[in-house]
py3Dmol code that shows the C-alpha trace and the ligand (Angstrom):
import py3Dmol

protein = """\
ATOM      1  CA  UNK A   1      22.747  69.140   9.139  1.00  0.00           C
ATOM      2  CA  UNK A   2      21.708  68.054  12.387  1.00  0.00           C
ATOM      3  CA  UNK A   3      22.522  65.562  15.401  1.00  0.00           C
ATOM      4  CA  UNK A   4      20.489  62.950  17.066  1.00  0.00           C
ATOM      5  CA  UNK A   5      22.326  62.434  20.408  1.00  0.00           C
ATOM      6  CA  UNK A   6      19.233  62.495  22.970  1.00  0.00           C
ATOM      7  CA  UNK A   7      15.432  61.788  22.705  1.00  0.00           C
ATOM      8  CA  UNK A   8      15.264  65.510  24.364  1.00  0.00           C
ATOM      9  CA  UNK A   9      16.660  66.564  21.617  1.00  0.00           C
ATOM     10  CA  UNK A  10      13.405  65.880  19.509  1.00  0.00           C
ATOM     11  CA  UNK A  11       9.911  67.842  20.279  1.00  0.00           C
ATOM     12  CA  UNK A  12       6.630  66.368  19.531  1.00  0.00           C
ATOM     13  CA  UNK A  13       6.475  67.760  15.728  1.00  0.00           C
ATOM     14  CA  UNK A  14       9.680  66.584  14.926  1.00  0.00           C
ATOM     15  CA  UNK A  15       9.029  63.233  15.976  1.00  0.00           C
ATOM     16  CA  UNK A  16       5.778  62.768  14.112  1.00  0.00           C
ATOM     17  CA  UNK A  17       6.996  64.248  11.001  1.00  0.00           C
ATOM     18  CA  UNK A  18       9.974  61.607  11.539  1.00  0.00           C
ATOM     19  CA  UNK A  19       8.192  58.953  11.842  1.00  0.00           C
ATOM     20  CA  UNK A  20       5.575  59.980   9.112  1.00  0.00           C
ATOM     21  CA  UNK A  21       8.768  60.233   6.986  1.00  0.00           C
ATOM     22  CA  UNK A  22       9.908  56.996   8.122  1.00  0.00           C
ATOM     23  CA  UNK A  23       6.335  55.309   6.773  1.00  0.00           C
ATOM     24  CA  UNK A  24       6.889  56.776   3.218  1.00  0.00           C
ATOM     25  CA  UNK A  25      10.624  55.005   3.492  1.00  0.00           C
ATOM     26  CA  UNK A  26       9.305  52.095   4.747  1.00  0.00           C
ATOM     27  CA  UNK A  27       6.300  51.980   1.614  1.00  0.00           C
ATOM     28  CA  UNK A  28       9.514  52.689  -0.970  1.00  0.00           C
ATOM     29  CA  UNK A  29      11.706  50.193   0.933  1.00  0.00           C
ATOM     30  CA  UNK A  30      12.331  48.336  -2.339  1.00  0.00           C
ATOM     31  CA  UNK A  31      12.925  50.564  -4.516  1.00  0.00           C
ATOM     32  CA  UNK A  32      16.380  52.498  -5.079  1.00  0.00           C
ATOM     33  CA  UNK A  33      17.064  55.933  -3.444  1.00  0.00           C
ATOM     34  CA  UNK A  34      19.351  58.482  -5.337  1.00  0.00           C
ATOM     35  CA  UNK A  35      18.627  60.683  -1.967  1.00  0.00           C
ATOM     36  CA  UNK A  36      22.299  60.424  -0.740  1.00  0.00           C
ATOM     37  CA  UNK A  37      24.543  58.655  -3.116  1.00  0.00           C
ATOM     38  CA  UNK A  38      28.186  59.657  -3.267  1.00  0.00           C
ATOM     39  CA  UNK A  39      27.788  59.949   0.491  1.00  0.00           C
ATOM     40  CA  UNK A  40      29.567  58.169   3.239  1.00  0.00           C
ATOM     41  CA  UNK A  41      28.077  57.106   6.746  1.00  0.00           C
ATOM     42  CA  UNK A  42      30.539  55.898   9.109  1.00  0.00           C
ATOM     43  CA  UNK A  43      29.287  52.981  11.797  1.00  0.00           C
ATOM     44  CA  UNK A  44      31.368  53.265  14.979  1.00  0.00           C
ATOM     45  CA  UNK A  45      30.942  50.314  17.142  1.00  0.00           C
ATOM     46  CA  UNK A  46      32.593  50.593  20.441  1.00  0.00           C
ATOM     47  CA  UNK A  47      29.934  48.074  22.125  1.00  0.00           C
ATOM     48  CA  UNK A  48      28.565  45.253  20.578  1.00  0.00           C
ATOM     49  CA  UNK A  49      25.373  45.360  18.093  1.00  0.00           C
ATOM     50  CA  UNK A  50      23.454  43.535  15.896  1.00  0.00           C
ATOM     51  CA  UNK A  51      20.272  45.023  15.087  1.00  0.00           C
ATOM     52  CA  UNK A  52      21.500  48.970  15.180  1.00  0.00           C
ATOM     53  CA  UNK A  53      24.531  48.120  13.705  1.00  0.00           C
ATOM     54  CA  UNK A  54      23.115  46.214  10.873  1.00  0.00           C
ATOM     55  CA  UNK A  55      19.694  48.504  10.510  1.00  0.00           C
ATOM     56  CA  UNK A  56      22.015  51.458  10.122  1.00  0.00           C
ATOM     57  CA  UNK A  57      23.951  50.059   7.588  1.00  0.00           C
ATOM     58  CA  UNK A  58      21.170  48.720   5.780  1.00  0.00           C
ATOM     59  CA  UNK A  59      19.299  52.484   5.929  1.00  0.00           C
ATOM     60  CA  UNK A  60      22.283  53.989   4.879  1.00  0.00           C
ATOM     61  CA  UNK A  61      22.405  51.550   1.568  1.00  0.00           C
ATOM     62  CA  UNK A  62      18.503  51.872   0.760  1.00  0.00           C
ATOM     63  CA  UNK A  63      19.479  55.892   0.667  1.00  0.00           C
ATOM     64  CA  UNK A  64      22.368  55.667  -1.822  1.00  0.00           C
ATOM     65  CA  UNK A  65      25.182  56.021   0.371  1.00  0.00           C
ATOM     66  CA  UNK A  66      27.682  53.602   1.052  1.00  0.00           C
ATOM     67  CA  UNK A  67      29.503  52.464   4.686  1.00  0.00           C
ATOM     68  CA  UNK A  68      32.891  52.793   6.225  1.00  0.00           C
ATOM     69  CA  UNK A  69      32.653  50.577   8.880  1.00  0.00           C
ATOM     70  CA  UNK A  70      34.716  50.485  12.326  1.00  0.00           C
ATOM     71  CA  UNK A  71      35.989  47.228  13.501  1.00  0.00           C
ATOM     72  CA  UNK A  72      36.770  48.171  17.571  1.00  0.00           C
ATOM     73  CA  UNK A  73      38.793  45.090  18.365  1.00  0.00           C
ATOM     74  CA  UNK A  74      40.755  46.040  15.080  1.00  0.00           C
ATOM     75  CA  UNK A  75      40.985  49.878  15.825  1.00  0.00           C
ATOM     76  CA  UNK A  76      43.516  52.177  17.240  1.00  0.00           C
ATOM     77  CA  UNK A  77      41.650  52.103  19.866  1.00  0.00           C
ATOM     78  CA  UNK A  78      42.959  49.316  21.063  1.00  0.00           C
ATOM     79  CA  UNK A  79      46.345  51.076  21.061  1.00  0.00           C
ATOM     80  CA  UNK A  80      45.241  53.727  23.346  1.00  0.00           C
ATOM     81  CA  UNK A  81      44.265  56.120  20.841  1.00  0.00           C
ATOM     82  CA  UNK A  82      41.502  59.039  22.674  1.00  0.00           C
ATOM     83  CA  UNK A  83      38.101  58.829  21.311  1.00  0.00           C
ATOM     84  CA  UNK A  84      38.958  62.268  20.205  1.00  0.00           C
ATOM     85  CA  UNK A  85      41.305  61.780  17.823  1.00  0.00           C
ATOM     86  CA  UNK A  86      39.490  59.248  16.448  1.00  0.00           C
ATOM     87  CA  UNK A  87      36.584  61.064  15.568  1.00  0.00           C
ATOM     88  CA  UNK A  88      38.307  63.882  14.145  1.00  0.00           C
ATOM     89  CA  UNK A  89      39.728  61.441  11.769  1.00  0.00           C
ATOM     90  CA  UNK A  90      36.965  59.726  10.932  1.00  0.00           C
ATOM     91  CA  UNK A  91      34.705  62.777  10.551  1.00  0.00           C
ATOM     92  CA  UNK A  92      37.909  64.033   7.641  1.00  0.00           C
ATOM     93  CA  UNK A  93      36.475  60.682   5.867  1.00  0.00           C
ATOM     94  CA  UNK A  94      32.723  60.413   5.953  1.00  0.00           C
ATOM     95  CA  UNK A  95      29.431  62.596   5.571  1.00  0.00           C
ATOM     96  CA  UNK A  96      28.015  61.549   8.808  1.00  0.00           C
ATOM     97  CA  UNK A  97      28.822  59.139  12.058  1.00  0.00           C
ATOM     98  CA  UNK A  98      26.846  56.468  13.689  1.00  0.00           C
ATOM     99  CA  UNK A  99      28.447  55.758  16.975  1.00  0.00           C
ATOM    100  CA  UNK A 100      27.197  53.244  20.397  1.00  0.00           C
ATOM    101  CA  UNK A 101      30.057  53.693  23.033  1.00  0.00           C
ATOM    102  CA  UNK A 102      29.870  52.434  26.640  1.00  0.00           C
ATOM    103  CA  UNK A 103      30.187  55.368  28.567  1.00  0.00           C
ATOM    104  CA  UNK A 104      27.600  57.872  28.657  1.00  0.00           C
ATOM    105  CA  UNK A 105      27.896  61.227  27.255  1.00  0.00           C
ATOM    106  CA  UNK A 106      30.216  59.842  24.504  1.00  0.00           C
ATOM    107  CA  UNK A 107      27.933  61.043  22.002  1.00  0.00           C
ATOM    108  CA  UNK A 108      27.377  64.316  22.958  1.00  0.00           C
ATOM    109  CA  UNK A 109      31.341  64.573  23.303  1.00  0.00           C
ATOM    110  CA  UNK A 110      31.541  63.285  19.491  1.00  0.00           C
ATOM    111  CA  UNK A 111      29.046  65.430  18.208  1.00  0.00           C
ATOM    112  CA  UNK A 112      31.177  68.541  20.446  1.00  0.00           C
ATOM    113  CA  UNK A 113      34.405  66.957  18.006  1.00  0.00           C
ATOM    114  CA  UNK A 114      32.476  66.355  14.629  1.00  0.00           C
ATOM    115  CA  UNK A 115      31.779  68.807  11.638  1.00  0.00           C
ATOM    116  CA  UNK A 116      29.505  66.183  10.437  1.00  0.00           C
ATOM    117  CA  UNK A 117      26.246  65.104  11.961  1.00  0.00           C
ATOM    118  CA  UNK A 118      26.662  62.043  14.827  1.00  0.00           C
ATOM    119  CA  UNK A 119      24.061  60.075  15.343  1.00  0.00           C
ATOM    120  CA  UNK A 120      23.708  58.412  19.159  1.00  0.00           C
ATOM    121  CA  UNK A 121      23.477  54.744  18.599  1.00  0.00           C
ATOM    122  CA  UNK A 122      23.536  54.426  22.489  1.00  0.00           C
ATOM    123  CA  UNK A 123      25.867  55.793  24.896  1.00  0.00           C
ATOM    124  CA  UNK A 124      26.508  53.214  27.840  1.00  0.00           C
ATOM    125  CA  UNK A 125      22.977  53.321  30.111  1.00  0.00           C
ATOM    126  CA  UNK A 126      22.153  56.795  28.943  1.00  0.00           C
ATOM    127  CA  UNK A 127      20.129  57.167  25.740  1.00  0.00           C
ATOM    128  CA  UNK A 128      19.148  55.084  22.524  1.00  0.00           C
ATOM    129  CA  UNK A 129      16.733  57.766  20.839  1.00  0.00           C
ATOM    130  CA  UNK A 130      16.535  56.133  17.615  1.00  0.00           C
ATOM    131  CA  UNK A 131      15.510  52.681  19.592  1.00  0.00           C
ATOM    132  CA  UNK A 132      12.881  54.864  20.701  1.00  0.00           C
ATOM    133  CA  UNK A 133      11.676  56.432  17.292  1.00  0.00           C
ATOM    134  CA  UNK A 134      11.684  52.366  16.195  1.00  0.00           C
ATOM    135  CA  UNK A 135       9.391  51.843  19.210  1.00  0.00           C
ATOM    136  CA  UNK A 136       6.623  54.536  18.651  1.00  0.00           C
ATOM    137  CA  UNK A 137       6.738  53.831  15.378  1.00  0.00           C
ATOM    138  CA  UNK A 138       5.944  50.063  16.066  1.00  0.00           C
ATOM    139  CA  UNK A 139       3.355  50.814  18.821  1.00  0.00           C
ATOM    140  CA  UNK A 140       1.308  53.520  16.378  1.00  0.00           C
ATOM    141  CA  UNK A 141       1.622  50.724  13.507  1.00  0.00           C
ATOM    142  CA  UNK A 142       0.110  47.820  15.934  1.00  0.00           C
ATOM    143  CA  UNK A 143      -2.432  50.110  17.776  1.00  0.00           C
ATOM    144  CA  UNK A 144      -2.970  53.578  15.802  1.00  0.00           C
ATOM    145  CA  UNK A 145      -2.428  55.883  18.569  1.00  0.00           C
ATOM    146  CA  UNK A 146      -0.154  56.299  21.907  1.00  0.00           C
ATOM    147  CA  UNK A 147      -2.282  58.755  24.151  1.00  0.00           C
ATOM    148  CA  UNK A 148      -3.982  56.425  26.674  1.00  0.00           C
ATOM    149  CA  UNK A 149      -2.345  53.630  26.270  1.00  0.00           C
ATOM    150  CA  UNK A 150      -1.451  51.807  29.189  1.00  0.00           C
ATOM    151  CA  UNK A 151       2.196  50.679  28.778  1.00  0.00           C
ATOM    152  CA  UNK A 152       4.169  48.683  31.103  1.00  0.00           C
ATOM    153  CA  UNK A 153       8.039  48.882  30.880  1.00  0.00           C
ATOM    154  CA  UNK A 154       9.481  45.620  32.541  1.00  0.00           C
ATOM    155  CA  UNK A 155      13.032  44.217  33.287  1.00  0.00           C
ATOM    156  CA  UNK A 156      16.668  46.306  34.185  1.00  0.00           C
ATOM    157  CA  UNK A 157      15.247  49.987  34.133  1.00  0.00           C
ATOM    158  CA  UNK A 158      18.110  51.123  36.144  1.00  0.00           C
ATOM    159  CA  UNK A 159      20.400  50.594  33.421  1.00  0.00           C
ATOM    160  CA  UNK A 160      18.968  50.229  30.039  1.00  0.00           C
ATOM    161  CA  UNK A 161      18.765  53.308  27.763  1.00  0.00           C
ATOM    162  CA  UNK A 162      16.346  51.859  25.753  1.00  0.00           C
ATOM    163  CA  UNK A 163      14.154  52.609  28.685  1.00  0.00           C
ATOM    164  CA  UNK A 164      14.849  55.738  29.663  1.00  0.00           C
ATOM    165  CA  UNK A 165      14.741  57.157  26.014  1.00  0.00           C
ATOM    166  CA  UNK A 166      11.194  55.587  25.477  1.00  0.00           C
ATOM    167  CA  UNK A 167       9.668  56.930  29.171  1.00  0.00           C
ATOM    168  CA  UNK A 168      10.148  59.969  28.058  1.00  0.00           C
ATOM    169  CA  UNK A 169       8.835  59.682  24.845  1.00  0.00           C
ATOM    170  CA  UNK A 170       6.106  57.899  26.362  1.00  0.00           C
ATOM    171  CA  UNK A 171       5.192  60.568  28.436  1.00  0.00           C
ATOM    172  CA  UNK A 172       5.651  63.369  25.859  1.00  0.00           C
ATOM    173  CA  UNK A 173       3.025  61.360  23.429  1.00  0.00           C
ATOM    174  CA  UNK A 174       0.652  60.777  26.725  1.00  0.00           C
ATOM    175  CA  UNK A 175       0.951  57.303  27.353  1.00  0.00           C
ATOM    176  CA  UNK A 176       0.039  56.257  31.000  1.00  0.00           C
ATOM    177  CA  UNK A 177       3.497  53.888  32.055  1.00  0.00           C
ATOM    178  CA  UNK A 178       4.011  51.479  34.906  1.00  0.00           C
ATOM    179  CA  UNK A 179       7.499  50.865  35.546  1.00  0.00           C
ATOM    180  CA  UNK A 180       8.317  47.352  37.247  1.00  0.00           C
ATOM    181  CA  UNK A 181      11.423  46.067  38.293  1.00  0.00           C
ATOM    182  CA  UNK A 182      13.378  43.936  39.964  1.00  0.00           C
ATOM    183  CA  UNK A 183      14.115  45.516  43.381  1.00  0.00           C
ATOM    184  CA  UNK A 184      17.781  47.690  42.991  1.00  0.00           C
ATOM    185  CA  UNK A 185      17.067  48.194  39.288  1.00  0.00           C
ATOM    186  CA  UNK A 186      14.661  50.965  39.573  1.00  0.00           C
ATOM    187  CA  UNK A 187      14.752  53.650  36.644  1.00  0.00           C
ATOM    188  CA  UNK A 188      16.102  56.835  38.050  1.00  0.00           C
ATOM    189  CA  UNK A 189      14.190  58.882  40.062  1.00  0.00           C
ATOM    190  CA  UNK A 190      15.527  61.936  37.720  1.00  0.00           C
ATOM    191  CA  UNK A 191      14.112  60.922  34.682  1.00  0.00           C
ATOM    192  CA  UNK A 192      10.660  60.190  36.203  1.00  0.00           C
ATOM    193  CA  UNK A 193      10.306  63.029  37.663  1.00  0.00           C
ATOM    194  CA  UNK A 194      11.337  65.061  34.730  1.00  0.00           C
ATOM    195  CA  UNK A 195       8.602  63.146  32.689  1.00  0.00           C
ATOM    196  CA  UNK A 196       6.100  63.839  34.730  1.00  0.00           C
ATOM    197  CA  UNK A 197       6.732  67.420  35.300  1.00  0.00           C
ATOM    198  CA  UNK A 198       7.808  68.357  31.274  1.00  0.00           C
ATOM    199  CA  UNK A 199       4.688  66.357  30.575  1.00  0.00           C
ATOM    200  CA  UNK A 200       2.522  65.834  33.122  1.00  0.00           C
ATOM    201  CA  UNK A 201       2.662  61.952  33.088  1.00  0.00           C
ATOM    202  CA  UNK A 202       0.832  59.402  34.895  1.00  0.00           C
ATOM    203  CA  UNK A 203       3.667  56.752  35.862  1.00  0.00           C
ATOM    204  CA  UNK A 204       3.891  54.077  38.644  1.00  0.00           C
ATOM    205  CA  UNK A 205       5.979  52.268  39.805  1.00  0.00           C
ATOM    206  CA  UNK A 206       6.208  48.049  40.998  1.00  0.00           C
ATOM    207  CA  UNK A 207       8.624  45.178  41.532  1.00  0.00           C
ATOM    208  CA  UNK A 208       5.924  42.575  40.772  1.00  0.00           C
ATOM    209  CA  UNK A 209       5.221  41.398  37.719  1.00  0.00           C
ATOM    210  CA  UNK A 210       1.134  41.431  36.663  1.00  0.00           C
ATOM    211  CA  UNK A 211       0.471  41.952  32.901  1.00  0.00           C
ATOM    212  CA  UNK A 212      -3.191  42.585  33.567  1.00  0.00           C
ATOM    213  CA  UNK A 213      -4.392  45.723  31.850  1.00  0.00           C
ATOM    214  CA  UNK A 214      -1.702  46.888  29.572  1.00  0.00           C
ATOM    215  CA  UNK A 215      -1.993  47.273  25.747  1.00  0.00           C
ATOM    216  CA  UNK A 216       1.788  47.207  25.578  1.00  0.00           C
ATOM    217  CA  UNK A 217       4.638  45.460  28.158  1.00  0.00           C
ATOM    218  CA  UNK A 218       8.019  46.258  26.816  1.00  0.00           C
ATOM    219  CA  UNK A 219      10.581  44.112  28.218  1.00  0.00           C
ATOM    220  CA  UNK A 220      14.198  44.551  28.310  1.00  0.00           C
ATOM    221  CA  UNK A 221      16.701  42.409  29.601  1.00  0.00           C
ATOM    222  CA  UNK A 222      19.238  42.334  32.561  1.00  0.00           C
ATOM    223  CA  UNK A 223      22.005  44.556  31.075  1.00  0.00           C
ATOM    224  CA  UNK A 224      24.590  42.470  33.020  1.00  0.00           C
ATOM    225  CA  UNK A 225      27.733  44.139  31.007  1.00  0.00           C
ATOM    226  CA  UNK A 226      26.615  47.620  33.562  1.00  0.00           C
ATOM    227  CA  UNK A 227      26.591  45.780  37.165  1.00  0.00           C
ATOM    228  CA  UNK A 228      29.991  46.098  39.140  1.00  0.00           C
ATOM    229  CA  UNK A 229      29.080  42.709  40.161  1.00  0.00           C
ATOM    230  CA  UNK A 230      28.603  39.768  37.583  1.00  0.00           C
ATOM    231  CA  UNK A 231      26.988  37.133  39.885  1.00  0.00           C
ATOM    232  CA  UNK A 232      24.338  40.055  41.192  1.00  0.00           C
ATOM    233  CA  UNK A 233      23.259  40.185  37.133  1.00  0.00           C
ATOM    234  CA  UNK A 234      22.858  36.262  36.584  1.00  0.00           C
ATOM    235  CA  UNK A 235      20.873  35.845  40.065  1.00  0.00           C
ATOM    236  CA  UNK A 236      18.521  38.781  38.881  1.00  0.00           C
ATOM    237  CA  UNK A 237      18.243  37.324  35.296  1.00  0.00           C
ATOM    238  CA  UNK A 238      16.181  34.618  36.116  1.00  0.00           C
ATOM    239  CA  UNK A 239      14.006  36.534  38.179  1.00  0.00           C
ATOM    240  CA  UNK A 240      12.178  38.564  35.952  1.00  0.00           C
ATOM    241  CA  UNK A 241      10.674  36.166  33.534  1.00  0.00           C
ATOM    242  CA  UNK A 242       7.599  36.296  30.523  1.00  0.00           C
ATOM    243  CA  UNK A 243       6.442  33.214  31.141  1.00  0.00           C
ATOM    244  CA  UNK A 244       3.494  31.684  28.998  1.00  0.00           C
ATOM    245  CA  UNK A 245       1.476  31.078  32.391  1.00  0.00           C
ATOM    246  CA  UNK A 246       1.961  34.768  33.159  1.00  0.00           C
ATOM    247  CA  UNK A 247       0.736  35.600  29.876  1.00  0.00           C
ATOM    248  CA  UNK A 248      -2.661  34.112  30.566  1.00  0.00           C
ATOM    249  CA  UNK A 249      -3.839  37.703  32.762  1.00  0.00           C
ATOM    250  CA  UNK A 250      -3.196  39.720  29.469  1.00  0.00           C
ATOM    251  CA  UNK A 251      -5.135  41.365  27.240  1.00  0.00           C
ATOM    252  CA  UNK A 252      -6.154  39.392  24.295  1.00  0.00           C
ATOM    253  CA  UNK A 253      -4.796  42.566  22.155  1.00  0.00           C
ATOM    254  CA  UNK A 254      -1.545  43.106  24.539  1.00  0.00           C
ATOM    255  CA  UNK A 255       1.988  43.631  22.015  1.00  0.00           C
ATOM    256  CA  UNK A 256       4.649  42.230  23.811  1.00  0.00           C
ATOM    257  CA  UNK A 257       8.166  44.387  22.741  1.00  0.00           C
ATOM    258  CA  UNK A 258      11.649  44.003  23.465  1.00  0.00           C
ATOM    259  CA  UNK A 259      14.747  45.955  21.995  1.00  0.00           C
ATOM    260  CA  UNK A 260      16.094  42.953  21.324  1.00  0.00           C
ATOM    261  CA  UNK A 261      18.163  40.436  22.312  1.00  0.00           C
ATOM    262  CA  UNK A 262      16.536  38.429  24.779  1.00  0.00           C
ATOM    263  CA  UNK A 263      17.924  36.387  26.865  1.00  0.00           C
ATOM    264  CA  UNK A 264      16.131  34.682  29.472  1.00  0.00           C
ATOM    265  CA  UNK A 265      13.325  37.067  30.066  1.00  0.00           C
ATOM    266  CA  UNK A 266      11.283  35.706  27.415  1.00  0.00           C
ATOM    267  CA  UNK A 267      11.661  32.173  26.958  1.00  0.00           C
ATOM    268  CA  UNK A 268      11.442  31.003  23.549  1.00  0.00           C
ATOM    269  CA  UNK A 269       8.151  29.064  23.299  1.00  0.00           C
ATOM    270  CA  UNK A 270       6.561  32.821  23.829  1.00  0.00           C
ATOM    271  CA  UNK A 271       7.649  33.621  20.470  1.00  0.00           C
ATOM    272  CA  UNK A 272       4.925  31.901  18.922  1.00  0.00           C
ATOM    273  CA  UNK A 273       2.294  33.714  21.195  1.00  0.00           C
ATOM    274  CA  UNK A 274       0.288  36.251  19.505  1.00  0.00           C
ATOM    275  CA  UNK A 275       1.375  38.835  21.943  1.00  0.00           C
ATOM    276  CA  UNK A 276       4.864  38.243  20.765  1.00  0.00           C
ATOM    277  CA  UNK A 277       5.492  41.719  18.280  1.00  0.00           C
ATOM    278  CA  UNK A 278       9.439  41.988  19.122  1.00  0.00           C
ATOM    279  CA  UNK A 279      10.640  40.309  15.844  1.00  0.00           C
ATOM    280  CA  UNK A 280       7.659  42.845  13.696  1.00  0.00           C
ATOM    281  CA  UNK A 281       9.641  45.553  15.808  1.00  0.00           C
ATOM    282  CA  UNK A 282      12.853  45.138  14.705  1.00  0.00           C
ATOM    283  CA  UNK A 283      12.148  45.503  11.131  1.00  0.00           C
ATOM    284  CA  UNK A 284      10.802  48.763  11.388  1.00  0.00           C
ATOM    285  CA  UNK A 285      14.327  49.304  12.105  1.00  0.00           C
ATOM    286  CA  UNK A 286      15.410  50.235   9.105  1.00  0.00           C
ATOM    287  CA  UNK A 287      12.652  52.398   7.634  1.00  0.00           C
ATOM    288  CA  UNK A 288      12.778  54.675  10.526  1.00  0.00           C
ATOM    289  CA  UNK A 289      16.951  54.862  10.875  1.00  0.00           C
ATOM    290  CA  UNK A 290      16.348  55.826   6.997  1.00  0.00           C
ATOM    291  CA  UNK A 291      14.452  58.999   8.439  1.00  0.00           C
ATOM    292  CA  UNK A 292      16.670  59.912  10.969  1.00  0.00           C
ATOM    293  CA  UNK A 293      19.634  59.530   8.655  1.00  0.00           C
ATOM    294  CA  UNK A 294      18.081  61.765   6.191  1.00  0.00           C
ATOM    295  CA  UNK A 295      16.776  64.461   8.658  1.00  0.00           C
ATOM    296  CA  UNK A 296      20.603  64.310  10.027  1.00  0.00           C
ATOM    297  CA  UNK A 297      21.711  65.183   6.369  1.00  0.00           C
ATOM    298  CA  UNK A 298      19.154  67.574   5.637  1.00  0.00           C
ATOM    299  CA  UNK A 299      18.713  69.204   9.337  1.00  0.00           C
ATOM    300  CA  UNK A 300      14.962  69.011   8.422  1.00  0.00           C
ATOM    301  CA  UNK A 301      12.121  66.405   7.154  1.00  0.00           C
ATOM    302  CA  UNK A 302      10.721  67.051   4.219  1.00  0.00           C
TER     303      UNK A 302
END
"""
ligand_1 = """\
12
LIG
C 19.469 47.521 23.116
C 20.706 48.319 23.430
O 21.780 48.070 22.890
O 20.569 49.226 24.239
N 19.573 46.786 21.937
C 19.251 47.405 20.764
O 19.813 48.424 20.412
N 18.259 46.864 20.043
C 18.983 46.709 24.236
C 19.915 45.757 24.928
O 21.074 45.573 24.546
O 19.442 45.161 25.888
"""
view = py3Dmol.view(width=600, height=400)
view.addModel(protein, "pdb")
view.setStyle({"model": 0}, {"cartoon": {"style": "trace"}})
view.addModel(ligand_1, "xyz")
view.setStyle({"model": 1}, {"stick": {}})
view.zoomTo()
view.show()
């Protein structure tokens, strides 16, 4: 048994046998799994979700097992119970534990509690490491490879884990990155320089907005739920914008990604752009939280 509670926690083999695993669920998607039945996964929500929430519950059925799921307004929580005692309880119920929290390190801290594997869901603006496997899984299916690629990650960098989990994967699969955003929601300085020194990286960094050259641009959106201030978030959210004009200086073969949802950063009529490859890259959320819940269970791929 094994934890995923940081993208670091992964090395370059791991990661393409997971996502090589992850192509074999996705070919027997249909079909039924005896893998893990009689298991339990438990899905603890203390932030709000749709697409993790639901593609982890969905994985977890297509392998057999079945869900106890955690309703947070519902919970003990609530009451004032510590996140402590709640996992030990829930980890006396289930086989293994999903959990998104807001603050960061609360995976780690679960996994620290837990007998049973934890899975990081996302832990406040920290890390979202299966978002990540999702992404490079998405990005090989659309364009075969990652090394070279010129990606461009675009929005709230400051505080979106999606972000910071994929620049490092990014620069551990040799992916040249420009980083642009809004000025005050720069990525942190840490994680770029660790990138570029684990991996040598090329990465860059903007606050204007020029699609010209990249074969991906990965937007995410103002994570306004992390700014002390809420007026400072809506001001900002309009500035960063995927507009269709913008579009024009693209490649013709540019993916456009997001982790999904958008708000205002992409306005709707973009969806029917051929760049648009978000809604393609949510689905192969399920196939590859199917690997990571099985190499959890396991503690290896097969
Ligand atoms: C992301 C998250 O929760 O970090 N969503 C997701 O998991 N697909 C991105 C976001 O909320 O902006």
């Amino acid at each position: 048994m094994t934890d995923v509670i940081s993208i670091r926690d992964l090395d370059k083999p791991t990661i393409e046998k997971l996502l090589e695993s992850a192509e074999k669920m996705e070919k027997n998607l249909f079909t039924s799994h005896e893998m893990f039945r009689g298991k339990v996964a438990a899905t603890l929500f203390f932030e709000a979700s749709t697409r993790t929430h639901l593609s982890f519950q969905t994985a977890a059925q297509r392998l057999g097992m079945s869900i106890v799921p955690y309703y947070h307004n519902a919970s003990s929580s609530t009451k004032g119970e510590s996140l402590r005692d709640t996992i030990r309880i829930v980890d006396g119920y289930a086989d293994i534990l999903v959990m998104r929290h807001p603050q960061e390190g609360a995976a780690r801290y679960a996994a620290e509690q837990a007998q049973h594997p934890v899975v990081n869901a996302g832990d406040g603006g920290n890390q979202h490491p299966t978002q990540t496997l999702i992404d490079l899984y998405a990005i090989l299916k659309a364009k075969g490879k990652i090394k070279g690629l010129n990606v461009q990650l675009v929005g709230d960098l400051k505080h979106a884990r999606a972000m910071r989990s994929l620049l490092y994967a990014l620069g551990m699969f040799g992916a040249t990155v420009k980083l642009a955003a809004p000025v005050g929601l720069e990525m942190d300085p840490a994680i770029i320089k660790e990138t570029e020194e684990k991996f040598g990286a090329k990465i860059t960094q903007t606050a204007d907005l020029d699609l010209s050259g990249s074969d991906v641009v990965y937007v995410c959106r103002i994570q306004k739920e992390r700014f002390a201030d809420p007026y400072a978030a809506s001001k900002l959210a309009a500035s960063f914008r995927i507009s269709p004009e913008l579009l024009k200086n693209a490649k013709s073969d540019m993916i456009l990604m997001h982790p999904l949802p958008k708000i205002d950063e992409i306005p709707p009529e973009v969806d029917n752009s051929p760049h648009a490859y978000y809604f393609q890259q949510a689905r192969c959320g399920v196939p590859v939280r199917m690997a990571v819940l099985a190499y959890c269970m396991k503690g290896k791929v097969d």
